[in-house]
PyMOL CGO cylinders between C-alpha atoms (Angstrom):
from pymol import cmd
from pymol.cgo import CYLINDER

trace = [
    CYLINDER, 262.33, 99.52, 142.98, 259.26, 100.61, 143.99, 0.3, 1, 1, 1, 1, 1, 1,
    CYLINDER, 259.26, 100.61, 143.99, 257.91, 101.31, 147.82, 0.3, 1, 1, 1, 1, 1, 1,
    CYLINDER, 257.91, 101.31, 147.82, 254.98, 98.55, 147.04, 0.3, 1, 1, 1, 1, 1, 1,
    CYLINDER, 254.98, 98.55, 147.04, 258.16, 96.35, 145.79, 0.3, 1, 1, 1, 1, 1, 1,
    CYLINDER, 258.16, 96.35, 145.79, 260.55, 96.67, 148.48, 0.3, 1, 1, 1, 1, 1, 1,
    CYLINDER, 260.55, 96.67, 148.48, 258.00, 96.10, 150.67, 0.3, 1, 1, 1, 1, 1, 1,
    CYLINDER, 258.00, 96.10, 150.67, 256.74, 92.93, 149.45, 0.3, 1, 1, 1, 1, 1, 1,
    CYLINDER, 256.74, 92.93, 149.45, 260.48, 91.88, 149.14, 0.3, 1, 1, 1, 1, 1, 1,
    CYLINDER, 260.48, 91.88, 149.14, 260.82, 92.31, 152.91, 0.3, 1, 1, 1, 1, 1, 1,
    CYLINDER, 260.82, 92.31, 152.91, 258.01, 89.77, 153.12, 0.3, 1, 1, 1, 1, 1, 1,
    CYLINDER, 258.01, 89.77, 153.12, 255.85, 92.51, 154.62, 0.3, 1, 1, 1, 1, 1, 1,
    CYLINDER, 255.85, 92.51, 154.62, 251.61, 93.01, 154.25, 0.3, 1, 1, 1, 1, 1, 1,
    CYLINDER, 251.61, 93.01, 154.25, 250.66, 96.54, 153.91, 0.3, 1, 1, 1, 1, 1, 1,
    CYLINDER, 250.66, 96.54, 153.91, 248.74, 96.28, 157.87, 0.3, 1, 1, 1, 1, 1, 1,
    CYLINDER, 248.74, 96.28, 157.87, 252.07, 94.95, 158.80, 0.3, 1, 1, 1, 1, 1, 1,
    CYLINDER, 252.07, 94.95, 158.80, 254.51, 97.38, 157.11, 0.3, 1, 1, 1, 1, 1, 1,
    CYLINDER, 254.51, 97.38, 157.11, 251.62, 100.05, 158.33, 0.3, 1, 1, 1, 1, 1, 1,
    CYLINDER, 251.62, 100.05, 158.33, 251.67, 98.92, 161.88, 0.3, 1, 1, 1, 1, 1, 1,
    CYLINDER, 251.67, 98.92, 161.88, 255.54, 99.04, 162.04, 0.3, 1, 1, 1, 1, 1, 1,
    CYLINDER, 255.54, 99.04, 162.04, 255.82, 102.75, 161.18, 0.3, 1, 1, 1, 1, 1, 1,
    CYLINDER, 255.82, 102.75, 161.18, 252.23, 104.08, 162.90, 0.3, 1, 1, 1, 1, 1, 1,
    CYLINDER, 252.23, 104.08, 162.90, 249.81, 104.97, 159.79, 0.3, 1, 1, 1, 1, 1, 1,
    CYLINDER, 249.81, 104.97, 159.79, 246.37, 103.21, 158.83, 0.3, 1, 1, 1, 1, 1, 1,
    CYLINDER, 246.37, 103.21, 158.83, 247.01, 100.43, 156.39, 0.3, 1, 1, 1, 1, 1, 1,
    CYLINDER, 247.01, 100.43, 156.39, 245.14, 103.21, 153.66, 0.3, 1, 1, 1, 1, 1, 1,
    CYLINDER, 245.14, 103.21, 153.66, 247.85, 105.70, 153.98, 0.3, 1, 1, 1, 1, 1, 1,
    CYLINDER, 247.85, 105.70, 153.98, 250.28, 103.50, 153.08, 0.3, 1, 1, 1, 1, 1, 1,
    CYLINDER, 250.28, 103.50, 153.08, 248.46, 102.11, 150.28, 0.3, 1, 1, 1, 1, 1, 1,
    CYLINDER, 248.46, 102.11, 150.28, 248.18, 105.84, 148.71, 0.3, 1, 1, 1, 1, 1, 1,
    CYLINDER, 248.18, 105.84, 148.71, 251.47, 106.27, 148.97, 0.3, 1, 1, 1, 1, 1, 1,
    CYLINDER, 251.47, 106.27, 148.97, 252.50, 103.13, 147.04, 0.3, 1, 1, 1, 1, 1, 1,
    CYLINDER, 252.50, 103.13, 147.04, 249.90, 104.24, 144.36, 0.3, 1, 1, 1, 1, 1, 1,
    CYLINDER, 249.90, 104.24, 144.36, 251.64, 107.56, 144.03, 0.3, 1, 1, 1, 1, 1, 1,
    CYLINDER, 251.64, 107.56, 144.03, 248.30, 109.30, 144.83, 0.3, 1, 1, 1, 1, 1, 1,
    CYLINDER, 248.30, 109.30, 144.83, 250.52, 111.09, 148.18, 0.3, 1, 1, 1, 1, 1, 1,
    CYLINDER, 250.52, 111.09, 148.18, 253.39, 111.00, 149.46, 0.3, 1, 1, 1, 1, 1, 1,
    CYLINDER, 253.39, 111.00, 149.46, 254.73, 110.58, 152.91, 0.3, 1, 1, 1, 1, 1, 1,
    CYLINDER, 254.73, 110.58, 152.91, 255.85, 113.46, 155.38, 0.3, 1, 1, 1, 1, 1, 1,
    CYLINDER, 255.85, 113.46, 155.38, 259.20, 113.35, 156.22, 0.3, 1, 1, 1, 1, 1, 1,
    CYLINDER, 259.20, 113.35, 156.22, 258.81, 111.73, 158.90, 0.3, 1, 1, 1, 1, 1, 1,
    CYLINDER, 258.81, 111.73, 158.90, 256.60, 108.72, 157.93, 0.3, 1, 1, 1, 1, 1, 1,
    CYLINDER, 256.60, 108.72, 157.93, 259.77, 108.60, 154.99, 0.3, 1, 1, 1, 1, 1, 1,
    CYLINDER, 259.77, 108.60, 154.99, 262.03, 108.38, 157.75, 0.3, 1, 1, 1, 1, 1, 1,
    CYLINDER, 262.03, 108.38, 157.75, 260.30, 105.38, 159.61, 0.3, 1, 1, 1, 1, 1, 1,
    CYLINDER, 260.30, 105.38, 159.61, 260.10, 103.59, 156.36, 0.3, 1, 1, 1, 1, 1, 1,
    CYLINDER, 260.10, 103.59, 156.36, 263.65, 103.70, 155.49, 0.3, 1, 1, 1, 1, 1, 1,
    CYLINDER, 263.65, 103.70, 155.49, 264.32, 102.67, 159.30, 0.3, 1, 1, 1, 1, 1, 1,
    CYLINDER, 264.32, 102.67, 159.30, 261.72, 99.86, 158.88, 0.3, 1, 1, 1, 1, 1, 1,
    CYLINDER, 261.72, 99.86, 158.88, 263.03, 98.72, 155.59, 0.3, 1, 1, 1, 1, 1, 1,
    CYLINDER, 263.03, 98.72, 155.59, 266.28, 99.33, 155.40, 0.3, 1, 1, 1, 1, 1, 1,
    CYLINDER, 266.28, 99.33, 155.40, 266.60, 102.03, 152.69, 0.3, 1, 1, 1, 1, 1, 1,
    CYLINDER, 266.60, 102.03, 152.69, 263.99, 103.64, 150.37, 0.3, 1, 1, 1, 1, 1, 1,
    CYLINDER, 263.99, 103.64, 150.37, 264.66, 104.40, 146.82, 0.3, 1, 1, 1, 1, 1, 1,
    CYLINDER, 264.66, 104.40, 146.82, 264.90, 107.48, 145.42, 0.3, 1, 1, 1, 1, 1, 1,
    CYLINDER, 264.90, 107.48, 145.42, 262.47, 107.41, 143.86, 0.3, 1, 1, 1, 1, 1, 1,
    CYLINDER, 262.47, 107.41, 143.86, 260.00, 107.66, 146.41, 0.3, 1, 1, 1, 1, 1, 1,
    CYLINDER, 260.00, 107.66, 146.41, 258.62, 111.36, 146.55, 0.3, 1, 1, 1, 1, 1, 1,
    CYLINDER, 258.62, 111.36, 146.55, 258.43, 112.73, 150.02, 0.3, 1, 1, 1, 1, 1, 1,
    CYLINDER, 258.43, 112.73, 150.02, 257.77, 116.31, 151.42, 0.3, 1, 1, 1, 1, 1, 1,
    CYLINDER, 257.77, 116.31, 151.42, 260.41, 118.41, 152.03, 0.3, 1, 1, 1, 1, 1, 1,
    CYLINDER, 260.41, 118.41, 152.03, 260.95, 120.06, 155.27, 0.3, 1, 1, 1, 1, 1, 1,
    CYLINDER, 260.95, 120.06, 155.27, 259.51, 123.12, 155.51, 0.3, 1, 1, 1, 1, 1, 1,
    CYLINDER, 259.51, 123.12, 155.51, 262.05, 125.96, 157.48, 0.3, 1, 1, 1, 1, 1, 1,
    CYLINDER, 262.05, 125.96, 157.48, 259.48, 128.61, 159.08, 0.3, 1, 1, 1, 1, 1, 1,
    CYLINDER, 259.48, 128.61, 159.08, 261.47, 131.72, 159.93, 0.3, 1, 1, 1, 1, 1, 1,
    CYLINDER, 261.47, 131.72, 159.93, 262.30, 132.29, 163.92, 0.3, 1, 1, 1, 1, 1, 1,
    CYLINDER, 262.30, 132.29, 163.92, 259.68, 133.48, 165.62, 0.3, 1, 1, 1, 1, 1, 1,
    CYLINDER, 259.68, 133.48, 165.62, 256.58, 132.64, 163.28, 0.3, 1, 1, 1, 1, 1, 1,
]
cmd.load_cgo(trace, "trace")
């Protein structure tokens, strides 16, 4: 299942599902066109918001910076 599917299975709009998790109603439409992907933590509001994302979903990685940098 896609992010654009789960959403609309949750009953939610894009300016809704955008609201909910604090991004512009654009940057969640780029994600669900695969054009970005979400930082980790915009991934962790969705799946809060919705319950569970697929894996599917890319997302960035956390970056570790060394101690000190």
């Amino acid at each position: 299942m896609t992010l654009k599917q789960l959403r609309v299975a949750q009953g939610l709009s894009q300016t809704v599902l955008a609201t909910m998790i604090c991004v512009k109603q654009n940057q969640l439409s780029t994600w669900e066109r695969g054009r970005t992907v979400p930082c980790p933590k915009n991934y962790d509001r969705l799946v809060e918001v919705l319950g569970g994302v697929p894996d599917d979903i890319p997302r960035v990685e956390r970056r570790r910076r060394p101690i000190g940098s």
